[in-house]
C-alpha positions in Angstrom: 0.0 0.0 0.0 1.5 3.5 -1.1 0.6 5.8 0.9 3.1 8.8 0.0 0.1 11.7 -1.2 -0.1 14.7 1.2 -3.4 14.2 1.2 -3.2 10.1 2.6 -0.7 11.0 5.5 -2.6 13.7 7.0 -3.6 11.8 10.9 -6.5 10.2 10.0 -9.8 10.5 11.4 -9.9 6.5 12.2 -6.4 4.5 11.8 -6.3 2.9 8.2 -5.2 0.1 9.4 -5.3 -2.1 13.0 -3.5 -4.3 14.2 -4.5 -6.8 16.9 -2.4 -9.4 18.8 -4.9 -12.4 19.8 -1.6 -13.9 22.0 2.2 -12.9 22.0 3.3 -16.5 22.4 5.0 -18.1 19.9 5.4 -22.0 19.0 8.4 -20.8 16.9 11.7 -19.9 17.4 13.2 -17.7 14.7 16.4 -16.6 15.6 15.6 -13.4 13.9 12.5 -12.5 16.8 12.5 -12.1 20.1 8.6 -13.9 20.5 10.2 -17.3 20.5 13.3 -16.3 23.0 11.9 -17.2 26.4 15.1 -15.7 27.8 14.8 -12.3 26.3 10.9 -12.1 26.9 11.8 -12.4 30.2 14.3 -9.9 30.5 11.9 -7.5 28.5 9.5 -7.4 31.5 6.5 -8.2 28.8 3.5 -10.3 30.4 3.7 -13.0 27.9 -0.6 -13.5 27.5 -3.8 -14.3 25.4 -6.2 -11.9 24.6 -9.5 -12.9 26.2 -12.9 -12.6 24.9 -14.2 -10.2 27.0 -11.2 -7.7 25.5 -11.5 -8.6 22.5 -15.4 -7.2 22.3 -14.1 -4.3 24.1 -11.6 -3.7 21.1 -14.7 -3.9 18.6 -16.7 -1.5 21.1 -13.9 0.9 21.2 -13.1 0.9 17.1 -17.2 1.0 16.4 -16.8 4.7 18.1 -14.4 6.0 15.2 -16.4 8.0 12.3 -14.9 5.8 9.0 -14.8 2.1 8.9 -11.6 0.4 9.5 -9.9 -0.7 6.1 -7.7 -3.3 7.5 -7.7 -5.4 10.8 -5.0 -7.4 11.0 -4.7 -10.3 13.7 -1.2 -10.2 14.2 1.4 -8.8 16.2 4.2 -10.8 18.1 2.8 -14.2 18.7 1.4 -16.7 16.7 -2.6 -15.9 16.2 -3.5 -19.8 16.5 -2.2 -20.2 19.7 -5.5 -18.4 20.7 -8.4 -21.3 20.7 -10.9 -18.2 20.0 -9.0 -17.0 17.4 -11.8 -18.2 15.1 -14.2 -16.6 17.2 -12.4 -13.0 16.9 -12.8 -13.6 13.1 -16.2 -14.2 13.0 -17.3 -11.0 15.3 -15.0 -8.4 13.1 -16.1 -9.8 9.9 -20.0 -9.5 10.9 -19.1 -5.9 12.4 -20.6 -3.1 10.2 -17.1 -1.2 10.7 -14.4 -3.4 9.3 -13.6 -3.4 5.9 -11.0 -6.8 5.5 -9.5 -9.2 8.1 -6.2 -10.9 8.0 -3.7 -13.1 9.9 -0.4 -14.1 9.5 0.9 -17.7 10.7 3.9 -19.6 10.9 1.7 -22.7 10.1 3.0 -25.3 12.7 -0.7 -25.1 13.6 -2.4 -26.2 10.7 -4.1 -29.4 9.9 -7.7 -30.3 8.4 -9.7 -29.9 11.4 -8.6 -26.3 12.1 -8.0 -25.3 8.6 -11.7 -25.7 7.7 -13.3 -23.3 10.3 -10.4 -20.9 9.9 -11.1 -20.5 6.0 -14.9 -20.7 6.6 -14.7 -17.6 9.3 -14.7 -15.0 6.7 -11.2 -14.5 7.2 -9.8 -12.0 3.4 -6.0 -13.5 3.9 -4.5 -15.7 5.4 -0.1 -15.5 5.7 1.5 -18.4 6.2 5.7 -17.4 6.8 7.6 -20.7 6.2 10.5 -22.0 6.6 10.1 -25.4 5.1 9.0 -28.0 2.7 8.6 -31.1 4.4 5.9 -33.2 3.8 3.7 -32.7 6.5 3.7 -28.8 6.3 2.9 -28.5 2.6 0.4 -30.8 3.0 -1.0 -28.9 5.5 -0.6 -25.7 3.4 -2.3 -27.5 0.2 -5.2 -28.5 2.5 -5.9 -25.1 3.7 -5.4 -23.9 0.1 -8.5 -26.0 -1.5 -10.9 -25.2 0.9 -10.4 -21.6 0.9 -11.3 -21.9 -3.1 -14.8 -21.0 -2.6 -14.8 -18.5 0.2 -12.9 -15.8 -1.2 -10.0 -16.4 1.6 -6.6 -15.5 -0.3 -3.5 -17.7 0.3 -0.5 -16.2 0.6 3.2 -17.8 1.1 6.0 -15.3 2.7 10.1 -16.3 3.0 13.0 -15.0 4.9 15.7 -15.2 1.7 18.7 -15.0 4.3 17.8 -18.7 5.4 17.7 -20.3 2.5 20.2 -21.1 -0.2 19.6 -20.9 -3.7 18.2 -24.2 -3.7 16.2 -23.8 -0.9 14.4 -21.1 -2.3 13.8 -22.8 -5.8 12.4 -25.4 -3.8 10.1 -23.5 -1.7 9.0 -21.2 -4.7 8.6 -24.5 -6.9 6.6 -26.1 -4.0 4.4 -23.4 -2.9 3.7 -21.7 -6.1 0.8 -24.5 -7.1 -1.1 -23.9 -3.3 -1.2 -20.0 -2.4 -2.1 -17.1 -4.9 1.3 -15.5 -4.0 4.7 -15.8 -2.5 6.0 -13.5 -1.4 9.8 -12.7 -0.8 11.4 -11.2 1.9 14.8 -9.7 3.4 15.8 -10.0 6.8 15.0 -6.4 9.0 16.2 -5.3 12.2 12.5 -4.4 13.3 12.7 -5.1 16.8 14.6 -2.0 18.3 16.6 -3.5 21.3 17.0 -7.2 19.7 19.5 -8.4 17.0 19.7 -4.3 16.2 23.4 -4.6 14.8 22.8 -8.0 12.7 21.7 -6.8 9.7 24.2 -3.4 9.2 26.1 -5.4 6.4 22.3 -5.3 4.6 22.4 -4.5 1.0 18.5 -4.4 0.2 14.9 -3.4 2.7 12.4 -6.0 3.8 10.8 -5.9 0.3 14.0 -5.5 -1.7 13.5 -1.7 -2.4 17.2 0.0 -1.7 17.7 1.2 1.4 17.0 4.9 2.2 17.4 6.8 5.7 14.6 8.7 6.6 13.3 10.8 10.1 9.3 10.3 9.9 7.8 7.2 10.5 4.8 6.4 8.3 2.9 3.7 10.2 2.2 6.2 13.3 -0.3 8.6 11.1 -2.3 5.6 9.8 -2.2 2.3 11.7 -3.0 1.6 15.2 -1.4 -1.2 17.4 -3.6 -3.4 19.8 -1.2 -5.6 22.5 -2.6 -8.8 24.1 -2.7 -7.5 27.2 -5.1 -4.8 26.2 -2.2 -1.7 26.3 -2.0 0.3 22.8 2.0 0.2 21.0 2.8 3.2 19.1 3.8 0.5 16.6 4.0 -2.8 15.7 8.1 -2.6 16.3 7.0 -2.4 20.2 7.9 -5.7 20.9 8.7 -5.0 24.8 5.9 -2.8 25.2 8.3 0.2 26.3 6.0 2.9 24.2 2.9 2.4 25.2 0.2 5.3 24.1 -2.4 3.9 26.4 -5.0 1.2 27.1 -8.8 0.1 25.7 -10.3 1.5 28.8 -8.5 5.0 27.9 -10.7 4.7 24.8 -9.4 4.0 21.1 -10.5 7.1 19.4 -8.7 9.7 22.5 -5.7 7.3 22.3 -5.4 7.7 18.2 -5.9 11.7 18.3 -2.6 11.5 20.5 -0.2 13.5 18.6 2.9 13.5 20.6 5.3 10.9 19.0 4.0 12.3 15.3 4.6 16.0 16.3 8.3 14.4 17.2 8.9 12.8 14.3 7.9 15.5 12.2 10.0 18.1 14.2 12.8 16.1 13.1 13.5 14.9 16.8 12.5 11.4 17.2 15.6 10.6 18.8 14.0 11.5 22.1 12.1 8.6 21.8 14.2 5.2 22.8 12.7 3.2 21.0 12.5 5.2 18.1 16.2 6.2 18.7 17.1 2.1 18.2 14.8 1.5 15.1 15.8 0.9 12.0 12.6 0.4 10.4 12.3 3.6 8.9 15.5 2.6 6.6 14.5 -0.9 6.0 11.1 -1.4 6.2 8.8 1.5 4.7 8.3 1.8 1.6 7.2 5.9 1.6 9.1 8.8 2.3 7.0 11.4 3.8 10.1 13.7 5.2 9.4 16.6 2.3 6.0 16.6 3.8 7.0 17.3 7.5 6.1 21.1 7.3 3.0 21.1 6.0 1.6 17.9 8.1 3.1 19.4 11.8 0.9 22.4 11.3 -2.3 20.0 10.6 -1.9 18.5 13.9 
């Protein structure tokens, strides 16, 4: 999604996008994020939780207050969504809301199998991301299952890669393989995006997360149109808030006086978002967006 206009990065009314972690545990352990890293975790201070029920309704009863529709709720954050048994549940609700536009998730796909891939394609879910690290047998069976019963409910299939662990043949492989049972794959480079974690690994990087060069930039993007939901029911600046260290707020705070917060944006586009730790450590802004809204930093301070 481009979003570089003047006229789309203007703080929005309602956040264009939210994100929403149903749990921030993790069956994985990716060397490359902290989720998996009990260790780490720990030393983070984060409650390691699942959302509830009861805090998920309050998420819907706080987003139905905003005057647009949301155009993309994403169930995903740090942990891995299917770890949640109501994850299915939370589907359901947002898609029958009249103030959600399209749903997604994004998996690691140890958790798939026939009995849980046919309610999770049947919930009304738009896309389903499935990161993968493998072709064994049982996996891409898995992946092919969920694949031909999301044919007739509209559910899109797509297949994401880290290309840093895989050699060439590797990646032939998983292309190859996956190509006949998603409707994309979808490449991607390594990114430091957890400030505080790993930040030094990737300084030999020659390309972004999407393998768009790598430019520096001083405003953040994501914090004038997408808002971040934790599992514990606290509100991230971003998704990068892995150890919850910038929290704007909670769901009892209300979502809509939480969005119209303007201080970390006013920062940003002051130039100064080096006050801000976690902003300080992240290197997101050089290798993970894909817009440049600097030359607009002016023009959008005085509109906020």
């Amino acid at each position: 999604m481009s979003r570089t206009r003047l006229e789309t990065v203007i703080p929005l009314r309602t956040p264009y996008t939210v994100l929403v972690d149903p749990c921030n545990l993790c069956n994985g352990g990716c060397w490359f994020c902290p989720s998996g890293n009990l260790k780490v975790i720990k030393l983070s201070g984060r409650v390691q939780q699942i959302m509830s029920m009861e805090m998920f309704a309050r998420v819907l009863a706080g987003l139905s207050q905003f005057p647009d529709k949301i155009r993309v709720f994403r169930l995903y954050k740090e942990g891995e969504p299917m770890v949640n048994p109501n994850l299915v549940k939370m589907i359901n609700l947002a898609k029958k809301s009249n103030f959600i536009e399209r749903v997604d998730t994004t998996t690691n796909g140890l958790l798939l199998s026939p009995s849980r891939n046919i309610p999770l394609v049947e919930s009304g879910i738009d896309q389903i991301n499935i990161s993968v690290n493998t072709v064994s047998e049982m996996f891409v069976k898995n992946v092919r299952d969920l694949f031909i019963r999301s044919r007739n409910t509209g559910c899109a299939i797509q297949v994401q890669f880290i290309v840093e662990n895989h050699t060439k043949v590797e990646i032939d492989s998983i292309i190859n393989t996956y190509s006949k049972i998603s409707d994309n794959i979808l490449p991607m480079h390594l990114q430091p995006n957890w400030p505080g974690f790993l930040d030094n690994s990737l300084d030999g990087a020659k390309y972004g997360h999407y393998g768009q060069p790598l430019n520096k930039k001083q405003v953040c993007p994501f914090i004038f149109y997408q808002m971040v939901i934790n599992s514990d029911g606290t509100i991230s600046a971003c998704v990068q808030d892995w150890g919850h260290k910038l929290i704007m707020g909670r769901i009892s705070d209300g979502l809509v006086k939480v969005w119209g917060m303007n201080h970390l944006r006013k920062l940003h586009l002051a130039f100064e978002k080096d006050k801000t730790w976690i902003c300080k450590q992240c290197k997101v802004l050089e290798h993970g967006t894909l817009d440049n809204i600097d030359q607009y930093a002016d023009e959008l301070i005085k509109k906020i």
